[in-house]
TILOKOL-187141 format. One line per 3 residues: for each residue x, y, z of N, C-alpha, C. Coordinates in nm, 4 decimals. Example, Ala and Ser with C-alpha at 12.3 -4.5 7.8 and 13.67 -1.06 7.14 Angstrom:
BEGIN
1.3190/-0.5690/0.7800/1.2300/-0.4500/0.7800/1.3200/-0.3300/0.7800; 1.2850/-0.2250/0.7080/1.3670/-0.1060/0.7140/1.2900/0.0030/0.7870
//
This chain:
BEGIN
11.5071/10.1033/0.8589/11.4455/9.9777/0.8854/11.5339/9.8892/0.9713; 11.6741/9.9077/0.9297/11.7242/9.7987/1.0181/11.7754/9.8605/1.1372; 11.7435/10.0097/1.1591/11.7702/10.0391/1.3465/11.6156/10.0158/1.4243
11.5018/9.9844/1.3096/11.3658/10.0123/1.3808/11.3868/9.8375/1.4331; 11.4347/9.6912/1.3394/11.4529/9.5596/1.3451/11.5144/9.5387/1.4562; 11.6141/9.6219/1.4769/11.7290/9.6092/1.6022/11.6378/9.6404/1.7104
11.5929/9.7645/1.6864/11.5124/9.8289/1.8382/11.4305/9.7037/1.9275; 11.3293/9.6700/1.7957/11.2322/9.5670/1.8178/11.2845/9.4589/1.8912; 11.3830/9.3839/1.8390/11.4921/9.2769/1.8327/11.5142/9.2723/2.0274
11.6098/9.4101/2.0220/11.6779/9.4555/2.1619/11.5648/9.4776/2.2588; 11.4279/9.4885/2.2377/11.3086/9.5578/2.3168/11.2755/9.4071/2.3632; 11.2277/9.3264/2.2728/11.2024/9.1740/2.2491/11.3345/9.0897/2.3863
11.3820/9.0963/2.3170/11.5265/9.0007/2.3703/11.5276/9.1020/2.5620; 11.5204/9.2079/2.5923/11.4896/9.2380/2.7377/11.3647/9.2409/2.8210; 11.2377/9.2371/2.7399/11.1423/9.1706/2.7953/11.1628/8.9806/2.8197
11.2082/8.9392/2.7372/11.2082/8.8027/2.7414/11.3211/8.7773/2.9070; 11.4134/8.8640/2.9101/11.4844/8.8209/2.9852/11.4280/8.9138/3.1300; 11.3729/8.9913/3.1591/11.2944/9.0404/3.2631/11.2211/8.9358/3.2972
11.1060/8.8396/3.2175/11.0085/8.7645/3.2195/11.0829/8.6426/3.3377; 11.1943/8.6421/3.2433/11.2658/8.4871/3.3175/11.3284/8.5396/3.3997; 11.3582/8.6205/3.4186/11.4504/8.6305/3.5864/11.3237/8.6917/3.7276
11.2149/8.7372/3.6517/11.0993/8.7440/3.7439/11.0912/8.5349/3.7709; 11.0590/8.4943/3.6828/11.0083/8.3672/3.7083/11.1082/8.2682/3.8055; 11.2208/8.3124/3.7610/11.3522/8.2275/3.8749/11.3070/8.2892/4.0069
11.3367/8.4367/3.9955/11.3073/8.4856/4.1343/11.2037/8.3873/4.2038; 11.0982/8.4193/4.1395/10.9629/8.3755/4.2209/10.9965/8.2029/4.2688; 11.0599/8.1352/4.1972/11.1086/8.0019/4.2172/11.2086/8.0042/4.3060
11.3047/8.0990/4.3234/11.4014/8.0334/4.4140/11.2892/8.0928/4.5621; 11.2656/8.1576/4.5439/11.1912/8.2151/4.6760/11.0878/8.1502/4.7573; 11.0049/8.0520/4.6867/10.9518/7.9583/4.6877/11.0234/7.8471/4.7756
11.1256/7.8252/4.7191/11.2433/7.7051/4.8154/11.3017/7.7718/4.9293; 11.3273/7.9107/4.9255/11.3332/7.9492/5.0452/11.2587/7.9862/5.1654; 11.1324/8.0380/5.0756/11.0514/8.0088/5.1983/11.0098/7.8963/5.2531
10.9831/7.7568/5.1852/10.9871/7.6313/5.2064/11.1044/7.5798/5.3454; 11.2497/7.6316/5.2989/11.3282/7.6050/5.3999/11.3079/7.6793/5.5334; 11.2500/7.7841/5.5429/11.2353/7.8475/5.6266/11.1124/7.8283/5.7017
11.0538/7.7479/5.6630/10.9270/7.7214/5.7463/10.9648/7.5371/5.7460; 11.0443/7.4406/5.6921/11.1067/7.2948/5.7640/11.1976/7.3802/5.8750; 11.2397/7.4290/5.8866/11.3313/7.5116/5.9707/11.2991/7.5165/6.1132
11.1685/7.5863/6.0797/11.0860/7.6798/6.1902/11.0266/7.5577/6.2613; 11.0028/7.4661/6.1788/10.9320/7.3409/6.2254/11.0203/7.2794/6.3600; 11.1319/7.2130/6.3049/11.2397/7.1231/6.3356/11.3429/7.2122/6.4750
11.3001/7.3364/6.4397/11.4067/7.4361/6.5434/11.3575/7.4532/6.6673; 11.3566/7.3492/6.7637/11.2739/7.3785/6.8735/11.3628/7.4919/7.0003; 11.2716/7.5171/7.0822/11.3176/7.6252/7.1389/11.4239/7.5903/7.2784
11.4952/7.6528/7.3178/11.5499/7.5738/7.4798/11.4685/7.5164/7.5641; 11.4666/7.4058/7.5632/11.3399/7.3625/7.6577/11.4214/7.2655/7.8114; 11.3629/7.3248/7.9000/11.4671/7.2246/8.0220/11.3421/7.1156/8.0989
11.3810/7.0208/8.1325/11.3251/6.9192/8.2106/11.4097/6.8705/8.3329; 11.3546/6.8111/8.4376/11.3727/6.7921/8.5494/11.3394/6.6184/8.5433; 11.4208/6.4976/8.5143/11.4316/6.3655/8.5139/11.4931/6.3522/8.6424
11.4176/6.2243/8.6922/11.4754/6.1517/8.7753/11.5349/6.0337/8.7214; 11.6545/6.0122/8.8123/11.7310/5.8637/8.8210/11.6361/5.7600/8.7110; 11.5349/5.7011/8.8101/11.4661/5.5944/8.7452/11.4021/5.5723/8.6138
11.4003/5.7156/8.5874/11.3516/5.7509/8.4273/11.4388/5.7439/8.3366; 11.5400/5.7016/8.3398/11.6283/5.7266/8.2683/11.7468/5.6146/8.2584; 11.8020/5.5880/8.1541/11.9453/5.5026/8.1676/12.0839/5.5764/8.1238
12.1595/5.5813/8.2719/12.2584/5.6319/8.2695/12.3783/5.6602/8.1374; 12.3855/5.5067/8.1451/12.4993/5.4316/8.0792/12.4242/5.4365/7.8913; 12.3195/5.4748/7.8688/12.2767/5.4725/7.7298/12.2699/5.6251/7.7363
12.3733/5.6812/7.6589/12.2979/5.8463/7.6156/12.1974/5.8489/7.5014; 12.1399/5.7824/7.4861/12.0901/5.8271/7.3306/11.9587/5.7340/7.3482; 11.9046/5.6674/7.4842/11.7878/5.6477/7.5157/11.7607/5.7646/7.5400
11.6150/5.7990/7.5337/11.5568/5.8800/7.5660/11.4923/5.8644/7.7319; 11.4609/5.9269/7.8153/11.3711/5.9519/7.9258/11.2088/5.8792/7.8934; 11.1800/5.7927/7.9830/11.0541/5.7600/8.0029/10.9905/5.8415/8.1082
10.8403/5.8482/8.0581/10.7362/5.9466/8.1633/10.7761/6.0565/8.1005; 10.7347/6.1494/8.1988/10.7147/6.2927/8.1988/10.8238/6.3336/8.3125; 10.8397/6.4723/8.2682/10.9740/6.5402/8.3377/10.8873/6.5557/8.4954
10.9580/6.5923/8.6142/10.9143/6.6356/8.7259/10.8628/6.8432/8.7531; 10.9636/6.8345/8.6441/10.9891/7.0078/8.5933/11.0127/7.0264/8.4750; 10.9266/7.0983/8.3865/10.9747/7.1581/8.2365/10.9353/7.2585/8.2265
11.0465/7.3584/8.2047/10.9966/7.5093/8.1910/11.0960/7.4960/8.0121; 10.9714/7.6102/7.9096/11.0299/7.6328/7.8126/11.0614/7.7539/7.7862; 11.1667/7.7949/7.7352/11.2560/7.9395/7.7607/11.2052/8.0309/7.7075
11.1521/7.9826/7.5615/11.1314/8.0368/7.4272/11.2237/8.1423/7.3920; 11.3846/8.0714/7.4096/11.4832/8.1357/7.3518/11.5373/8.0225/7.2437; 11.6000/8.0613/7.1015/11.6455/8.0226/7.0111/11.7915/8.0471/7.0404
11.8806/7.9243/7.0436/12.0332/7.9121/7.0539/12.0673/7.8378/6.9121; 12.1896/7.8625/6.8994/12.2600/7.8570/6.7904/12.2621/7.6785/6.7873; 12.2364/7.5988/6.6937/12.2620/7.4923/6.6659/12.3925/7.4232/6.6660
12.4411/7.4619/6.7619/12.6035/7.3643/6.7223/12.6288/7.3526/6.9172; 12.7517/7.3100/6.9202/12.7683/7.2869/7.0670/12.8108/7.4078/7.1711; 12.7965/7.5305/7.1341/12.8140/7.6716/7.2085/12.6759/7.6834/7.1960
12.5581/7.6741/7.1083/12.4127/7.6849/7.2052/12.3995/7.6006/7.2302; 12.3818/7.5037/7.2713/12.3916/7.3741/7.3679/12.3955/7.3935/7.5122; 12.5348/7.4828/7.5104/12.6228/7.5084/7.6337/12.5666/7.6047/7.6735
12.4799/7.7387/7.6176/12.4146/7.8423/7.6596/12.3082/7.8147/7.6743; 12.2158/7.6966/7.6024/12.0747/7.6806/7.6883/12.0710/7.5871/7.7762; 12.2152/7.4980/7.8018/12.2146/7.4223/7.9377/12.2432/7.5117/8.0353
12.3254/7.6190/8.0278/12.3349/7.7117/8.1088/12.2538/7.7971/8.1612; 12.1367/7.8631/8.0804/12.0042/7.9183/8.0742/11.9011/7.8234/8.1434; 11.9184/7.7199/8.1206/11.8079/7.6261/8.1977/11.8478/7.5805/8.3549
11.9738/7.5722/8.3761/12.0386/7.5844/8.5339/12.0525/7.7218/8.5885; 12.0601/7.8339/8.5443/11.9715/7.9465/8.5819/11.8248/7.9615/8.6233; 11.7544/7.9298/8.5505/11.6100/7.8758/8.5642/11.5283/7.7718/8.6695
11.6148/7.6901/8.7033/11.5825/7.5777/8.7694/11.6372/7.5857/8.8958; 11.7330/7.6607/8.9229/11.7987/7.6758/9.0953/11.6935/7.7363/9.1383; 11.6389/7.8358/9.0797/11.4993/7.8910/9.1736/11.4455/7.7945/9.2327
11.4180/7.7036/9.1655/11.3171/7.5831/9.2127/11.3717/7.4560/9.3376; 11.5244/7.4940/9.3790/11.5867/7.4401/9.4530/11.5208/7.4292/9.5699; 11.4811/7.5248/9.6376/11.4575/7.5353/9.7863/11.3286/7.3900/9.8549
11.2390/7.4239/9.6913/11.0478/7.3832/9.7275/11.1001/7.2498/9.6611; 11.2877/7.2116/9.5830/11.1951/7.0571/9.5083/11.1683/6.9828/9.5529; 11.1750/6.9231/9.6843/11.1199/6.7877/9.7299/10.9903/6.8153/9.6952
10.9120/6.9533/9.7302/10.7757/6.9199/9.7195/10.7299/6.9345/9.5771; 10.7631/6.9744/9.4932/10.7468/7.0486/9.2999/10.7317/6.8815/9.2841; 10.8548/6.7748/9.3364/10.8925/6.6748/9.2371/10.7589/6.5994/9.2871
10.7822/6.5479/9.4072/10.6283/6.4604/9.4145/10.5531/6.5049/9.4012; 10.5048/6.6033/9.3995/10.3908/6.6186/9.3689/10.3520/6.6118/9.2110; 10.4509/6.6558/9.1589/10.4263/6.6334/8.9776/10.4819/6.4979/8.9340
10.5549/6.4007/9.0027/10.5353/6.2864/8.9500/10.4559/6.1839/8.9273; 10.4228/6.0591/8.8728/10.3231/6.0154/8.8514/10.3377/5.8472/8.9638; 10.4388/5.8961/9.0260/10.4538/5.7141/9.0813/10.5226/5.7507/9.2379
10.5692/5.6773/9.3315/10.6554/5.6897/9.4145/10.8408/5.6477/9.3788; 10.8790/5.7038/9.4373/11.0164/5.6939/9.4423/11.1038/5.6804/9.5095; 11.1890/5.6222/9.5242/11.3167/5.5518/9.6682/11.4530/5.6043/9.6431
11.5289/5.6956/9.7150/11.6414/5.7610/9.6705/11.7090/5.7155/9.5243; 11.5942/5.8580/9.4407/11.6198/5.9088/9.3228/11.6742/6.0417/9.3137; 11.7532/6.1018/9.2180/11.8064/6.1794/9.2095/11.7859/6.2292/9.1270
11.7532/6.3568/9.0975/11.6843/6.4674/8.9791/11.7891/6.5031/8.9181; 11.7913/6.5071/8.7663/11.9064/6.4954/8.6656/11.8201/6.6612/8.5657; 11.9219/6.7155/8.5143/11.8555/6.8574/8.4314/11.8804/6.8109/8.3181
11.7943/6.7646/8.2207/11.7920/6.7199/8.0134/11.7609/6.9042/8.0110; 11.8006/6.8742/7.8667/11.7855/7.0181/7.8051/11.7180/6.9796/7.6284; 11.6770/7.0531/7.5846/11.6687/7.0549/7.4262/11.6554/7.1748/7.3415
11.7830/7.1417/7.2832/11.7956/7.2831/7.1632/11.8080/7.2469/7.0194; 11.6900/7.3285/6.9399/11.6924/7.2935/6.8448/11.6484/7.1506/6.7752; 11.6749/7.0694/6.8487/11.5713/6.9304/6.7556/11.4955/6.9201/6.9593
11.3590/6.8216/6.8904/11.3065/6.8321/6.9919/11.3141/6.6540/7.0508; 11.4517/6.6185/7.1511/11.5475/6.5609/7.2290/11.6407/6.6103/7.3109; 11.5545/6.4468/7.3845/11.6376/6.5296/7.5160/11.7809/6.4970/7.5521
11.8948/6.5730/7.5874/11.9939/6.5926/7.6100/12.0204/6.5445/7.8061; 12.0704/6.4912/7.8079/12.1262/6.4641/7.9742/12.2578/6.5571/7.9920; 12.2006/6.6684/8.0845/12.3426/6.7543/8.1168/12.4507/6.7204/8.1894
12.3958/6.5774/8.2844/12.4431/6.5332/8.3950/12.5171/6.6341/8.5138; 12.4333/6.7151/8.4786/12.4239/6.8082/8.6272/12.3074/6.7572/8.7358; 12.3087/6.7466/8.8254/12.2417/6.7073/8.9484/12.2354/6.7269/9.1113
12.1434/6.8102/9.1213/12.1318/6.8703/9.3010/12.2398/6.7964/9.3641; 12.2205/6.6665/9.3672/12.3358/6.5842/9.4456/12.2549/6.5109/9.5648; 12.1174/6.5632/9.5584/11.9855/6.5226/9.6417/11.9203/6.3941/9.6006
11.8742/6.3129/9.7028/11.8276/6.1970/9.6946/11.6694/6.2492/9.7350; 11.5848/6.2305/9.6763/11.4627/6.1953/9.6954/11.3438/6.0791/9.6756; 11.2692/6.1022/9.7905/11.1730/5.9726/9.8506/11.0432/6.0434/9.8514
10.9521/5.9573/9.7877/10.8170/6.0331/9.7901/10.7091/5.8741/9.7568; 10.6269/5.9391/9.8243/10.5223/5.8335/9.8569/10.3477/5.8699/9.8582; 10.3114/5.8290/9.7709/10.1689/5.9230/9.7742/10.1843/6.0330/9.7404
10.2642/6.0810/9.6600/10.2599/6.2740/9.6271/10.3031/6.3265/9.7332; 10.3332/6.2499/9.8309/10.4289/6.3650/9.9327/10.5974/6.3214/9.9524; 10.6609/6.4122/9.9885/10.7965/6.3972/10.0194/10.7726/6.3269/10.1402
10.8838/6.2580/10.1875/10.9544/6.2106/10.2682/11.0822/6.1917/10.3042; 11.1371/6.1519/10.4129/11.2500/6.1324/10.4447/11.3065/5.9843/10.4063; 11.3751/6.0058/10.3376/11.4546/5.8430/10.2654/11.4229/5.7471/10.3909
11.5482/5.7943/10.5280/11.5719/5.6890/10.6125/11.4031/5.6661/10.6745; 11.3234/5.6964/10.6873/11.2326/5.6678/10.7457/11.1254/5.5586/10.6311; 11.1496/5.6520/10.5124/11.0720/5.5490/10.3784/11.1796/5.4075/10.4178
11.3032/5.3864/10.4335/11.3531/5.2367/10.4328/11.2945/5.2085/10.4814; 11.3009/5.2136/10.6493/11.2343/5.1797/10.7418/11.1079/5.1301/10.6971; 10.9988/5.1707/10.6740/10.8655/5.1586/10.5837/10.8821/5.0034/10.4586
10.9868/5.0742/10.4202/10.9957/4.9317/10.3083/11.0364/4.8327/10.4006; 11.1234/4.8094/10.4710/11.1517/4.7090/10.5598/11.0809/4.5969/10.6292; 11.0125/4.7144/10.6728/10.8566/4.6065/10.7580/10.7496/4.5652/10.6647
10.7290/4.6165/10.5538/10.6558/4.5999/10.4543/10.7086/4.4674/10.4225; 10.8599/4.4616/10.3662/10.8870/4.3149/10.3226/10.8786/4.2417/10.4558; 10.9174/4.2358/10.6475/10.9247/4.1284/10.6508/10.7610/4.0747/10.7016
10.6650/4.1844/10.7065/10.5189/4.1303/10.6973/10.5271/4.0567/10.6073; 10.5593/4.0712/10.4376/10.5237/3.9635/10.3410/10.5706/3.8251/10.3454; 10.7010/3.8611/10.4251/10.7660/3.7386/10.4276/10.6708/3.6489/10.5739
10.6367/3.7267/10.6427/10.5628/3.6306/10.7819/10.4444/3.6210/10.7193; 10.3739/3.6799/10.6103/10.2381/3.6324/10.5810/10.2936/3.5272/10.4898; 10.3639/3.5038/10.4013/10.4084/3.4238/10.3677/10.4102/3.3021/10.4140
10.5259/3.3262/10.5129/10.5715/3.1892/10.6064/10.4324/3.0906/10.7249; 10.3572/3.2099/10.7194/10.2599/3.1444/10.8391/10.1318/3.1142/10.7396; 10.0976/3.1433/10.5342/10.0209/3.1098/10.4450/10.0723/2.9222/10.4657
10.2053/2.9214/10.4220/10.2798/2.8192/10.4081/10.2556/2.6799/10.5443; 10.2732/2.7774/10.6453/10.2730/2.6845/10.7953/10.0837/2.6608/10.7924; 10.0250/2.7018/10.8009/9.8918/2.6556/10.7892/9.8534/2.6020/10.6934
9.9195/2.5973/10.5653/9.8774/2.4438/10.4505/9.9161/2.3251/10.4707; 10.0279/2.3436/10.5522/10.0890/2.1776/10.5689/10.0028/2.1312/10.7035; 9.9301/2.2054/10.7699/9.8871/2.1755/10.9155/9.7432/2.0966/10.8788
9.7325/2.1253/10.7703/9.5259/2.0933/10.7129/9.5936/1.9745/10.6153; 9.6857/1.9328/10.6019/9.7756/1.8009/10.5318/9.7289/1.7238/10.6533
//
């Protein structure tokens, strides 16, 4: 009787503890898959953009870019979260984007939404949270665009030039014909 009490006892006492380490399992697994899908959420992929000058404030890193990029290609490569993938999907995205060197005067106006007066195209990057990063790498190119087309800076001055001093002679001769009807 008392090896059949024990048996029972010992049979009892390892079902009970099978039961509960199934039930932890299933619980911790639960939180891990949980983390693994906030994860999946929050882990965005290398993504590069093409900012201009005016979109942006130099001197603030941690403003973000207004508008829309001129260029965003997304890699759909996953880099390591710390500052060595950083450095490999800023690197991956200036791989990516010299292609686009030759055509950008025409890529940028045409995909921007406004005109522009010697601006300069800046490469943001984003790895892993979805912000944008200023690589402060830059063609070193000034671009002028007017109506969705490129232009030549010195000729756009020129353009702005006479533009202001028409305003200023419509101005001056609005002015000279009110005092004349005095």
């Amino acid at each position: 009787m008392d090896t059949r009490c024990c048996a029972l006892l010992l049979r009892s006492l390892l079902t009970v503890s099978i039961l509960l380490s199934a039930a932890t399992a299933g619980k911790y697994s639960r939180f891990r898959a949980a983390d693994v899908e906030r994860n999946a959420i929050t882990n965005a992929p290398c993504t590069c953009a093409i900012f201009l000058s005016g979109q942006f404030n130099r001197f603030n890193r941690t403003e973000q870019p207004k508008g829309n990029p001129g260029i965003q290609l997304e890699l759909m490569q996953h880099f390591a979260c710390t500052a060595t993938g950083n450095k490999q999907c800023s690197n991956r995205c200036l791989d990516a984007i010299v292609k686009h060197l030759p055509n950008s005067q025409n890529v940028i106006c045409a995909t921007i939404d406004r005109d522009c007066y010697r601006e300069r195209a800046y490469l943001f990057y984003q790895n892993c949270v979805p912000r944008w990063v200023n690589s402060n790498l830059s063609a070193g190119k000034e671009f002028c665009c007017q109506n969705d087309e490129p232009m030549r800076c010195n000729l756009m001055a020129e353009l702005i030039r006479q533009s202001i001093l028409e305003n200023g002679n419509a101005t001056s001769i609005a002015v000279t014909s009110s005092e004349e009807q005095r």
